[in-house]
N, C-alpha and C positions, 0 to 999 in steps of 0.2 A: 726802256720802260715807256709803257701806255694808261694813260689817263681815263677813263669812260665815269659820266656822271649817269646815274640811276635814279627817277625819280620815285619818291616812294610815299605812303599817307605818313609820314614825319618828316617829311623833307627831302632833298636831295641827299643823297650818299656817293660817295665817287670810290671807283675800285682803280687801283695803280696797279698793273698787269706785269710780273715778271713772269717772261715767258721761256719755256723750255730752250735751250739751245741745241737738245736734237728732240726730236719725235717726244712728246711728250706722251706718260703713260698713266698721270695723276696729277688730282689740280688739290693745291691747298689755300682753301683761302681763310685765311686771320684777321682777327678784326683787335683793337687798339682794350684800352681797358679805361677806366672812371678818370682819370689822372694824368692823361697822354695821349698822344697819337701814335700812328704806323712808322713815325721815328725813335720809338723804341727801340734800343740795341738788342733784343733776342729775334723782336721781327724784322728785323733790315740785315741781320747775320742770317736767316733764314732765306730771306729772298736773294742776297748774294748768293749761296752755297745752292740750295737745292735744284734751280734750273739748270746748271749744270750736268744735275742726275735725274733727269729728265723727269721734272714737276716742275710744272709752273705754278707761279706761287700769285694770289690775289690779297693784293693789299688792301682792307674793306675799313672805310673810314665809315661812323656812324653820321648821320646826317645830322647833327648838335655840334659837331668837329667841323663839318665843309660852312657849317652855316657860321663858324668862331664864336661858338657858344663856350663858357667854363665848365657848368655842370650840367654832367650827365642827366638824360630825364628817367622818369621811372621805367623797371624792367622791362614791363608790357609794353613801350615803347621803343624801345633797343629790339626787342624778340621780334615787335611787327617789321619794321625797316628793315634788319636781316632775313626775314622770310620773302619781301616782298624782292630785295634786289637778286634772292637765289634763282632767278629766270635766266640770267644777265649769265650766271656761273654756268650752269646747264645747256645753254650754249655753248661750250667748248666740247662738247659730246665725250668728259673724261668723269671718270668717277669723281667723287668730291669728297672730299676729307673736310670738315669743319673745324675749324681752328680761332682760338683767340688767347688774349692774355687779360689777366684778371676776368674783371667784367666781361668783358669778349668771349673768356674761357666760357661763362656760366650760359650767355647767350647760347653758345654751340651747343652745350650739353641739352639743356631747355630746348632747345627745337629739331634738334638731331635725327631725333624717331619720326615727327611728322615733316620733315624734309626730304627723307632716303637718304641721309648722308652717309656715306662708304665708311666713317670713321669718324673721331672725333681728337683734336690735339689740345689740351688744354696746358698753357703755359701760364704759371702763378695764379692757379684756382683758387679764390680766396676760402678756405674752408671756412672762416669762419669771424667774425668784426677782429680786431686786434682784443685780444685782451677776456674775451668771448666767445670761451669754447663750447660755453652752453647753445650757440647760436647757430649750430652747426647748417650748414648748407650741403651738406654729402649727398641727400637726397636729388638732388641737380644733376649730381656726379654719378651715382648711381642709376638713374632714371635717362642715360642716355640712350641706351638701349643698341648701343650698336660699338666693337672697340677703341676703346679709350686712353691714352695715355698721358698721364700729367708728366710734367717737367718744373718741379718745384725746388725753390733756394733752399738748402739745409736748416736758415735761422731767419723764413719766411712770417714772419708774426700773423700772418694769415693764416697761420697753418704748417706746421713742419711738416716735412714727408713723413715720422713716424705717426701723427695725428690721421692720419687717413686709415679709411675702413679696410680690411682683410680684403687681401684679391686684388686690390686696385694697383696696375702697371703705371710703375713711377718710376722717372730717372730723377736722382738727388745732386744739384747742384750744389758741390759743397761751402758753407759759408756764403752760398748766397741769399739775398733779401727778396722782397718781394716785385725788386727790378734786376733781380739777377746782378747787381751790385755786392761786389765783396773786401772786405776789409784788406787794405792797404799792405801791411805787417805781415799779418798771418794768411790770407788769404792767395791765392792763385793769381794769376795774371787776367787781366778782362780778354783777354786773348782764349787763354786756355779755360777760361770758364764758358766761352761762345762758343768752343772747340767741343766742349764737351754738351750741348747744347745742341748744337747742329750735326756732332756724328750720332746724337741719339736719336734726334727724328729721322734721320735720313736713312737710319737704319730699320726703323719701325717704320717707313714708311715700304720702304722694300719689300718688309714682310710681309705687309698686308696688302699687296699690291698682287700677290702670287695670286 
């Protein structure tokens, strides 16, 4: 892994670079969500697994994260700093898939069309506050304007997979939350819930890579 800071009108942003291990064919770069960083177990199970199948994966810290701030600043803030370090990614001369989780997610979708992003990944889109489904956010999700796939935890309180509008390609993590976290008992292995996490992007990314 490689390091590159980006400076941007919010701050520095640094992208942590997994790169292809043969010929790369697709670049995906993810960015963290309201509540965490790029140490999130779905994005560091992604950047282990898909350079291997030649995508290099871009780890995109918000510049609020490099600066060790707590809270995220308002959206138009996150939207400007992702736009500004997409030069940095376009530089590898591969198509670009936008990718994030939570917050990250809604980033990608929000700037997608005016970026040319080849696609968009969103992992744990929050559809909507907890508790508040009149609050919906779909319109993000729909308005990316280019393919899109969510990968959502079964008993997401952002949002269940079946809470999502007709048409929208989602893989259902079962009994996972809104960190891909699943109950102990009844639940899957964190193994086999990554498993299931990582052979669905890497499959979705193959397809639209044709």
């Amino acid at each position: 892994m490689e390091t590159e800071t980006v400076p941007t009108p919010a701050g520095d942003a640094r992208i942590t670079w997994c790169r292809a291990a043969r010929k790369a064919h697709l670049l995906l770069a993810v960015s963290h969500g309201a509540g965490g960083g790029i140490e999130a177990r779905d994005l560091q199970a992604l950047a282990a697994e898909l350079p291997g199948r030649g995508v290099t994966v871009a780890l995109v810290e918000q510049p609020w994260r490099v600066a060790g701030k707590k809270v995220a600043p308002a959206p138009k803030a996150l939207d400007t700093a992702w736009t500004a370090l997409w030069p940095a990614l376009e530089k590898q001369g591969l198509p670009i898939v936008a990718g994030g989780r939570s917050a990250g997610a809604r980033v990608a979708c929000r700037t997608a069309r005016g970026l040319s992003a080849h696609a968009v990944l969103a992992l744990s889109f929050p559809l909507h506050p907890p508790g508040r489904p009149e609050k919906s956010r779909a319109e993000e999700l729909t308005g990316a304007g280019v393919p899109t796939l969510v990968v959502q935890g079964g008993r997401d309180a952002f949002g269940r997979p079946e809470e999502f509008p007709p048409g929208t390609e989602i893989v259902e993590v079962p009994y996972g939350d809104h960190g891909f976290a699943v109950p102990r008992k009844t639940g899957p292995t964190e193994e086999e819930t990554l498993a299931v996490i990582t052979g669905a992007v890497a499959g979705w990314l193959e397809r639209i890579a044709r």
